[in-house]
C-alpha positions as CSV (number, residue, x, y, z in Angstrom):
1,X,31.4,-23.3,17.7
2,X,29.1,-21.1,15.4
3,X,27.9,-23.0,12.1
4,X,25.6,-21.3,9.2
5,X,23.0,-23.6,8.4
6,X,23.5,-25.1,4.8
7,X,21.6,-27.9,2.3
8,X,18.4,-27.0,0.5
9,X,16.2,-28.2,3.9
10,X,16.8,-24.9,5.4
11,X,16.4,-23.2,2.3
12,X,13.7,-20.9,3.8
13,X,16.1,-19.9,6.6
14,X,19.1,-19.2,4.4
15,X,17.7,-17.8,0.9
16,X,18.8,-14.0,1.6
17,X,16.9,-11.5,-0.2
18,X,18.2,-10.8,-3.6
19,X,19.8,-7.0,-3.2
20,X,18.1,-4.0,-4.9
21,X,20.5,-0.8,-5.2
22,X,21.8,0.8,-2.3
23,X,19.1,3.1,-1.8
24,X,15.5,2.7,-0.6
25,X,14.0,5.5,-2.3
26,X,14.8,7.9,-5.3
27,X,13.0,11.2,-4.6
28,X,12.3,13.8,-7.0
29,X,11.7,17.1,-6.4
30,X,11.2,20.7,-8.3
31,X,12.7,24.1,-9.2
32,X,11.3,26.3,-11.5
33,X,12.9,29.6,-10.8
34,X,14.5,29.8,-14.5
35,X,10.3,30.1,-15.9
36,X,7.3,28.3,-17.0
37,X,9.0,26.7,-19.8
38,X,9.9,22.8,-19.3
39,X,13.7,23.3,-20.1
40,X,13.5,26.1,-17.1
41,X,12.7,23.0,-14.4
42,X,15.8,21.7,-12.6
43,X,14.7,18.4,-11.5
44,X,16.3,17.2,-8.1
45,X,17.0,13.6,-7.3
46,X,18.2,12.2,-3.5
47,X,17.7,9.0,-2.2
48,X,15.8,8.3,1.2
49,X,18.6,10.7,3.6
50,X,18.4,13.4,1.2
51,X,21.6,12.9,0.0
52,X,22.3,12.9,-4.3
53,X,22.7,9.4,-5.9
54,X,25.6,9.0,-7.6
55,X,25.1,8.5,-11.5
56,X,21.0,8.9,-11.3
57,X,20.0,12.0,-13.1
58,X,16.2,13.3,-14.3
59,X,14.7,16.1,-16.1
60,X,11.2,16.8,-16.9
61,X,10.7,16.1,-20.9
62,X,6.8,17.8,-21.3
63,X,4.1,19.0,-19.7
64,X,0.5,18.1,-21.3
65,X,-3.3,18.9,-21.3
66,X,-6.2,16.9,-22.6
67,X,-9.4,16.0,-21.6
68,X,-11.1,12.6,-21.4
69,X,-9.8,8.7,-19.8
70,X,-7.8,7.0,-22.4
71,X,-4.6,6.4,-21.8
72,X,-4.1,7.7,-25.6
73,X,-6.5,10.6,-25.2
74,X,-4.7,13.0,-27.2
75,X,-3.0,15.9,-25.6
76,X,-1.0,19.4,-26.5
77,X,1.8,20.8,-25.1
78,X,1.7,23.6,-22.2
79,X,3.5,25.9,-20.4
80,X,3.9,25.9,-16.4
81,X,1.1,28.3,-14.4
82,X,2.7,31.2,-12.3
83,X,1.1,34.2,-10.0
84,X,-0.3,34.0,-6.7
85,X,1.5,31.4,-4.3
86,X,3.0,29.7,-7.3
87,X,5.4,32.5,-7.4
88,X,6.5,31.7,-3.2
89,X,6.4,28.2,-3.6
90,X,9.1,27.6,-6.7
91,X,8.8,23.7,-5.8
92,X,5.3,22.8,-6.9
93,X,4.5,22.0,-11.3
94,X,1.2,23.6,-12.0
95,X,0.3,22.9,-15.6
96,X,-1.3,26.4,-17.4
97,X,-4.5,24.4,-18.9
98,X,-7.7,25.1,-19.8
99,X,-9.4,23.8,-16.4
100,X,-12.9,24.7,-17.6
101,X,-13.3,21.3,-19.9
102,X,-14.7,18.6,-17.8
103,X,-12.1,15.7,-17.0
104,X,-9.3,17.8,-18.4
105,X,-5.8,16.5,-17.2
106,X,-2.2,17.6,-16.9
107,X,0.8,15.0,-18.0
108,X,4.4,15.4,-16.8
109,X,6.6,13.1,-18.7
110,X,10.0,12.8,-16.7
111,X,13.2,10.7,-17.5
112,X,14.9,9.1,-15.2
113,X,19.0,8.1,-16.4
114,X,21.2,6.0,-14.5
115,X,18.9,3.6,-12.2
116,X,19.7,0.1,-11.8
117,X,18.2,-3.1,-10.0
118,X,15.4,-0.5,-9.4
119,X,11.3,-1.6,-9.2
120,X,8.7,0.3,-9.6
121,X,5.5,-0.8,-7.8
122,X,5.3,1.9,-4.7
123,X,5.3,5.0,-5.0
124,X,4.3,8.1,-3.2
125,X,3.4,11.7,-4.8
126,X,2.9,14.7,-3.2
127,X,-0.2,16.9,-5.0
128,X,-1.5,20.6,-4.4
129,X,-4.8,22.0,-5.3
130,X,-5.1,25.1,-6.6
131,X,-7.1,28.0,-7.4
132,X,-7.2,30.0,-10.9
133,X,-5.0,33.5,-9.6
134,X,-2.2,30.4,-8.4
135,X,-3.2,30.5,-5.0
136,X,-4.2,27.4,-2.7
137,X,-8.3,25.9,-2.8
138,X,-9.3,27.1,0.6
139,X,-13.1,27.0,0.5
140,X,-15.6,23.8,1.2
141,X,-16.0,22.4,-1.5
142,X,-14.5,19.0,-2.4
143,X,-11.3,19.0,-5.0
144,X,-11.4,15.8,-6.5
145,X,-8.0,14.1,-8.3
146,X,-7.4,11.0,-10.1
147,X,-3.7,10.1,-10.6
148,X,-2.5,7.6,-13.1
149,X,1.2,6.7,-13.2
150,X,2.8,5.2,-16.6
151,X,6.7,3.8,-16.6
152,X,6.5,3.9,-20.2
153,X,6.4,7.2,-22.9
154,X,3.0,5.2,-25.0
155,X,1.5,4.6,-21.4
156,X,1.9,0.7,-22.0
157,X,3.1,0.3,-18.6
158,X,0.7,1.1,-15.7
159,X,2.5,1.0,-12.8
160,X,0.1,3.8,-10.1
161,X,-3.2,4.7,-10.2
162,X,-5.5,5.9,-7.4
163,X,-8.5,8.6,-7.1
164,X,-10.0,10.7,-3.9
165,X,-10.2,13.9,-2.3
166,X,-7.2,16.7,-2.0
167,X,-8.8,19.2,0.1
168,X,-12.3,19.4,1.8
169,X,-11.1,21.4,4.2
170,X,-11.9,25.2,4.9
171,X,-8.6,27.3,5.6
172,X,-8.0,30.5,6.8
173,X,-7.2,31.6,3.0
174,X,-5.2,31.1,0.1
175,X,-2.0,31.0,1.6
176,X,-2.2,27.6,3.5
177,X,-0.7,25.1,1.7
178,X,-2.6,22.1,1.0
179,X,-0.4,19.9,-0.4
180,X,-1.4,15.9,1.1
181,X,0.6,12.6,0.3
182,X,-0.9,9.5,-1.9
183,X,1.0,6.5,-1.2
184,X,0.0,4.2,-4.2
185,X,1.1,0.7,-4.8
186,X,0.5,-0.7,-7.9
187,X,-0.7,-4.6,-9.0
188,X,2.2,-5.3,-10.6
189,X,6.0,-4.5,-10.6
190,X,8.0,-3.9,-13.3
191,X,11.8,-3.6,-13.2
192,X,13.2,0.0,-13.8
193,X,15.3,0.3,-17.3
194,X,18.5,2.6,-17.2
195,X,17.0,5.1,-19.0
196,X,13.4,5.2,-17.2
197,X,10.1,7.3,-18.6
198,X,7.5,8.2,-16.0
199,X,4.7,9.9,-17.0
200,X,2.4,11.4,-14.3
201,X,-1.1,12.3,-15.6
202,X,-3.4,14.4,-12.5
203,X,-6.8,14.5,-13.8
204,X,-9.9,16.4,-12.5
205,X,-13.4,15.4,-12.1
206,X,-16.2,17.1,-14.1
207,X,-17.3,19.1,-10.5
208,X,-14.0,20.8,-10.6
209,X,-14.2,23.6,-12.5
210,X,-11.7,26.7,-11.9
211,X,-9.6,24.0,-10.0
212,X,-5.7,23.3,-10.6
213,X,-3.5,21.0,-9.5
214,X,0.2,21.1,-9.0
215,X,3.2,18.2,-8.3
216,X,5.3,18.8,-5.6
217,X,7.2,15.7,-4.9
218,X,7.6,11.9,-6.2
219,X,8.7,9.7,-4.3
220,X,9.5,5.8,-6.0
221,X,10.4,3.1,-3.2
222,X,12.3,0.7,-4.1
223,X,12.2,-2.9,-2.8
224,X,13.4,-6.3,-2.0
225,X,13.2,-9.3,-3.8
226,X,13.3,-13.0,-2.6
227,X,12.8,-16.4,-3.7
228,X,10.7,-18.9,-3.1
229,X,10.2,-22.6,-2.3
230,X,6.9,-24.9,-2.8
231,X,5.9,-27.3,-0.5
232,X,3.1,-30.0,-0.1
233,X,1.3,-27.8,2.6
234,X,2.0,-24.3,1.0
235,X,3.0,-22.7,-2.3
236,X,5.6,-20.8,-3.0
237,X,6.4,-19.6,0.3
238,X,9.6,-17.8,2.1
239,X,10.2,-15.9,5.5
240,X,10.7,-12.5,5.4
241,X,12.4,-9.6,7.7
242,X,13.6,-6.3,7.0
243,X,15.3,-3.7,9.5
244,X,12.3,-1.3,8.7
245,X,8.7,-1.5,8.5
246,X,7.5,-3.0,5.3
247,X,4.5,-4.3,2.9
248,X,4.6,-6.4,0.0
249,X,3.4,-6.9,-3.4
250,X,-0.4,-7.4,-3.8
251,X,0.5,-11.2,-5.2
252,X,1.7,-12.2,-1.9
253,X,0.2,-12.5,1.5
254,X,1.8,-12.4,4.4
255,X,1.2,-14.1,7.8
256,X,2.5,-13.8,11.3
257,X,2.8,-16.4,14.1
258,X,0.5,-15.2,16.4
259,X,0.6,-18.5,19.1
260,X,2.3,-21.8,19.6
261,X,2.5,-24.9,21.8
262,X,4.4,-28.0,21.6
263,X,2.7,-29.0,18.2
264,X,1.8,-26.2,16.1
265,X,2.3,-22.7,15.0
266,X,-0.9,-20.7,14.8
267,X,-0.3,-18.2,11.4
268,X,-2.8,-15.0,10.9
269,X,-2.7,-12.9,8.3
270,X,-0.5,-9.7,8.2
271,X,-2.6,-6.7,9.2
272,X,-1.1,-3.4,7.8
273,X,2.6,-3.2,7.4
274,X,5.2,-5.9,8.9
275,X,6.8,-4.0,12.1
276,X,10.9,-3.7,11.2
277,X,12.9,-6.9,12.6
278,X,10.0,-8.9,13.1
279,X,9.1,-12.0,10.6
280,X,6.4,-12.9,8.2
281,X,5.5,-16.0,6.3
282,X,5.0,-14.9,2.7
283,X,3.1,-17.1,0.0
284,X,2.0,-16.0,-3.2
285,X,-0.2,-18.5,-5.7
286,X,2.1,-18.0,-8.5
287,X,5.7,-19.4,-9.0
288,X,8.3,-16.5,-9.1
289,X,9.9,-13.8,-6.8
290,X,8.0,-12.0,-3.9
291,X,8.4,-8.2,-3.5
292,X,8.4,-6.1,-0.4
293,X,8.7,-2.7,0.4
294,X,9.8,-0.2,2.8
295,X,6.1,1.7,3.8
296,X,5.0,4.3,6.2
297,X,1.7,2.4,6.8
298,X,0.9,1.3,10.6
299,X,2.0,-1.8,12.0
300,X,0.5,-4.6,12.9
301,X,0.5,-4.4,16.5
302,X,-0.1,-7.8,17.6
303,X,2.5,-10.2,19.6
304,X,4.1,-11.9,17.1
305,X,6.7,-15.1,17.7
306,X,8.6,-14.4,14.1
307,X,11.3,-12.8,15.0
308,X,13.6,-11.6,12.3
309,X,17.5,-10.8,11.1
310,X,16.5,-7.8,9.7
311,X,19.1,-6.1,6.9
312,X,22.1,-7.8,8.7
313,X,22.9,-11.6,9.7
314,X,22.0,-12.5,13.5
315,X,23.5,-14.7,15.6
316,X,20.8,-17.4,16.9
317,X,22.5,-17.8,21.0
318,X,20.3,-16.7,22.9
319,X,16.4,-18.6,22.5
320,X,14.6,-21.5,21.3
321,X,14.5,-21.1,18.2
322,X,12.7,-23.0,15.4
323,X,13.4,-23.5,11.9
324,X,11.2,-23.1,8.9
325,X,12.2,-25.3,6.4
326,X,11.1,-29.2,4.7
327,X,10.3,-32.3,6.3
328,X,9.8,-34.3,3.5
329,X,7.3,-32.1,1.2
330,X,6.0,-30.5,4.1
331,X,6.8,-27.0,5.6
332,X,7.7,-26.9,9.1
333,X,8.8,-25.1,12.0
334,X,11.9,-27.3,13.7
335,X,13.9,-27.0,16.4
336,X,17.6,-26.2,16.7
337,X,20.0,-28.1,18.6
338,X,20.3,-26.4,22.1
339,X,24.0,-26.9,21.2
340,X,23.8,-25.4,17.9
341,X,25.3,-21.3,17.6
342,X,23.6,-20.7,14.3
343,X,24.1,-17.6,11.9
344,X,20.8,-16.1,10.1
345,X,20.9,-14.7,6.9
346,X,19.8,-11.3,6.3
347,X,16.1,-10.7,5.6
348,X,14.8,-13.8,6.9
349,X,12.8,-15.1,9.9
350,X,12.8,-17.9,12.8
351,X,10.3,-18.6,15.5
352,X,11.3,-18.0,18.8
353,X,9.4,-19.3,22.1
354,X,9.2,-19.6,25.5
355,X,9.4,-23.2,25.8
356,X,11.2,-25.8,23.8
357,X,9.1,-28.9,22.4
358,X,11.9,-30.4,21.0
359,X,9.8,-31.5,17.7
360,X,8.9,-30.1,14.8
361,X,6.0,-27.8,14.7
362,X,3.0,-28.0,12.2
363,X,1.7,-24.9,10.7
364,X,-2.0,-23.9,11.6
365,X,-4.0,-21.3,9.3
366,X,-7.0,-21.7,12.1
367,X,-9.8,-20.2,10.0
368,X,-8.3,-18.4,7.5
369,X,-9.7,-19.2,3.6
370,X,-8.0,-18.1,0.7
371,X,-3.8,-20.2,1.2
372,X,-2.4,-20.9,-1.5
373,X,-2.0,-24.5,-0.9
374,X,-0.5,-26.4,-3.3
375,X,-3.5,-28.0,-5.5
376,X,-1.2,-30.4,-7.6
377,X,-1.1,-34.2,-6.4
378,X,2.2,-35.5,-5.0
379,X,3.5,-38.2,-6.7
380,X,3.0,-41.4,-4.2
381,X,7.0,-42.3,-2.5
382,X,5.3,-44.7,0.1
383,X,6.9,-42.8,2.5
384,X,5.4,-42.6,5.9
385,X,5.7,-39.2,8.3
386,X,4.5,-39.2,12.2
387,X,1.9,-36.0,12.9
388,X,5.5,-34.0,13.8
389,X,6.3,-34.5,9.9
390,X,9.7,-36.6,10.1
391,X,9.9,-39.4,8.0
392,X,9.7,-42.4,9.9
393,X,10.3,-46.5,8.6
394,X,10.6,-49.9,9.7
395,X,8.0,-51.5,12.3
396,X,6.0,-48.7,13.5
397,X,4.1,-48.4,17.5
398,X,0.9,-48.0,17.5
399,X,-0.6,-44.3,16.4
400,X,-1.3,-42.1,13.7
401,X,0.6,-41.1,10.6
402,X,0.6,-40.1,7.4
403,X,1.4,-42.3,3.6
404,X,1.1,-41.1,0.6
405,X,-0.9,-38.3,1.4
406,X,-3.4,-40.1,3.8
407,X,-4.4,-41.3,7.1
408,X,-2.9,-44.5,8.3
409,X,-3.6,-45.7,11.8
410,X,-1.5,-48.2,13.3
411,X,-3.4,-50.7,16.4
């Protein structure tokens, strides 16, 4: 007989991810074959299959120049750039600026109508750099960018920003396109309003005179949310899985089981992105949701016990399998009845091993500093728990256990 676990013990297990919308991504991309002038650009949004979302529309509102770092610096309206390759490659938004002023920038306000239980934290933009005649930078020399990312039209709401390199590279000539892909993730999320502003400002550095640069794509991932539970070992901690590779938000960290033997679970940090259907421990030091997101980063490539439900429910029949959840205040890995045909919710995580122990597991960080353990004192219960964290009463044999937060040895 198959039962889904219930009761706030296996809380971990069960808390599904909250859903976002039905995409993954909203995409936008560019036509300007009606001219340089903003109402000319036909803004195209498709989620992550390439297909239009219904109800989401967006059109570019201005394009900008100005010179200078402030998020307030002030700034005139502009026309788009045209000639050279800019007149083959219809897709790319070249502001026509005066590129000779050091730290001069271009700003592309777009709005976005018709999102909903959208964040924006990830995103990914594709940038070109280009020469004065509208072709691509083909020589040596280094074509510095800094990209800043505001979800709000008075740039209150910072929500990208990243710097580096576009082209170094020597090609053939000014034909070879050199558009490259920054995948940025911001600090913090902030939900996406119905009626969404994204400005995009692409600055250059003071050594890049003559140079241009045009916005070909942006791509805004969206993401999953979950709760999460505090416990007297860890705070504010959850499993995760997803059904494709993911990260998450730079509040959280993330750990994998990375060993186990009849009385522990040894946890490492997650190293790059969390491989799809495999599980993480998440913990964040703050109380509230935990974000993750679906990223193109590597994997971390080590074994790892966690294994996950992914996007769908899975049917725990076939393994021993282990719980995360509470004994007492504590968080735990326990063991599953080998009779037990237990359903996993979606987006969550179990350890699996070899071997069954038949008692609960104890989590080991090994050498890792920086857990956000839990720093606030537990109010005394007198409540006793053996080393394997059940709660245990009456005359006691001879051992080890733990009251009230201590040691307590029984001859």
């Amino acid at each position: 007989m198959k039962k889904t676990l219930l009761g706030t013990a296996l809380l971990f297990a069960l808390a599904q991810a909250l859903p976002m919308d039905a995409q993954k991504q909203v995409r936008l991309t560019f036509n300007r074959a009606g001219g340089t002038a903003v109402s000319n650009v036909t803004v195209n949004v498709t989620d992550e299959s390439g297909n239009a979302i219904d109800g989401v529309t967006a059109t570019l509102q201005s394009i900008k120049q100005g010179t200078g770092t402030d998020a307030n610096a002030t700034a005139t309206d502009v026309a788009l750039k045209s000639g050279g390759q800019l007149d083959t490659h219809l897709e790319i938004l070249c502001a026509s600026y005066n590129n000779d002023l050091n730290s001069s920038f271009a700003e592309f306000t777009f709005k976005i109508s018709g999102l909903s239980n959208f964040s924006l934290n990830h995103s990914d933009l594709q940038i070109s750099a280009l020469n004065r005649s509208g072709g691509f930078q083909y020589d040596p020399k280094s074509r510095k960018c800094d990209v800043r990312v505001w979800g709000d039209e008075d740039k209150n709401t910072p929500i990208a920003s990243i710097d580096g390199i576009v082209t170094d590279k020597n090609a053939s000539n000014e034909t070879k396109d050199n558009t490259i892909d920054w995948e940025i993730k911001a600090s913090t999320t902030t939900p996406a309003t119905t009626e969404q502003i994204l400005v995009v400002r692409l600055a250059k550095s003071s050594d890049n005179k003559g140079c241009f640069f045009g916005l070909k794509q942006i791509t805004l991932y969206n993401g999953y949310r979950f709760a999460t539970t505090t416990t007297s070992n860890i705070a504010n901690v959850a499993t995760f899985s997803a059904s494709s590779p993911v990260t998450f938000s730079s509040d959280a960290t993330a750990y994998i089981a990375i060993n186990s033997d009849n009385k522990q679970v040894t946890l490492s940090p997650l190293n790059g992105a969390l491989a799809a259907g495999k599980g993480a421990i998440v913990s964040k030091a703050t109380t509230g949701d935990i974000y993750a997101y679906v990223s193109t980063e590597a994997t971390d490539s080590r074994n790892n016990q966690l294994v996950g439900s992914g996007d769908a429910t899975k049917d725990l029949t076939d393994g021993n399998y282990y719980i995360f959840n509470k004994q007492g205040e504590e968080a735990v890995f326990s063991p599953l009845k080998e009779s037990a045909s237990t359903t996993l919710a979606a987006n969550k995580a179990v350890l699996k091993t070899a071997t069954p122990s038949g008692q609960a597991l104890t989590l080991d960080f090994g050498s890792v500093t920086g857990i956000n353990t839990v720093t606030t004192a537990m109010p005394a219960t007198n409540a006793t728990f053996d080393l394997s964290g059940r709660k245990v009463s009456g005359k006691l044999p001879a051992g080890l256990y733990i009251k009230n937060g201590k040691k307590l040895l029984i001859k």
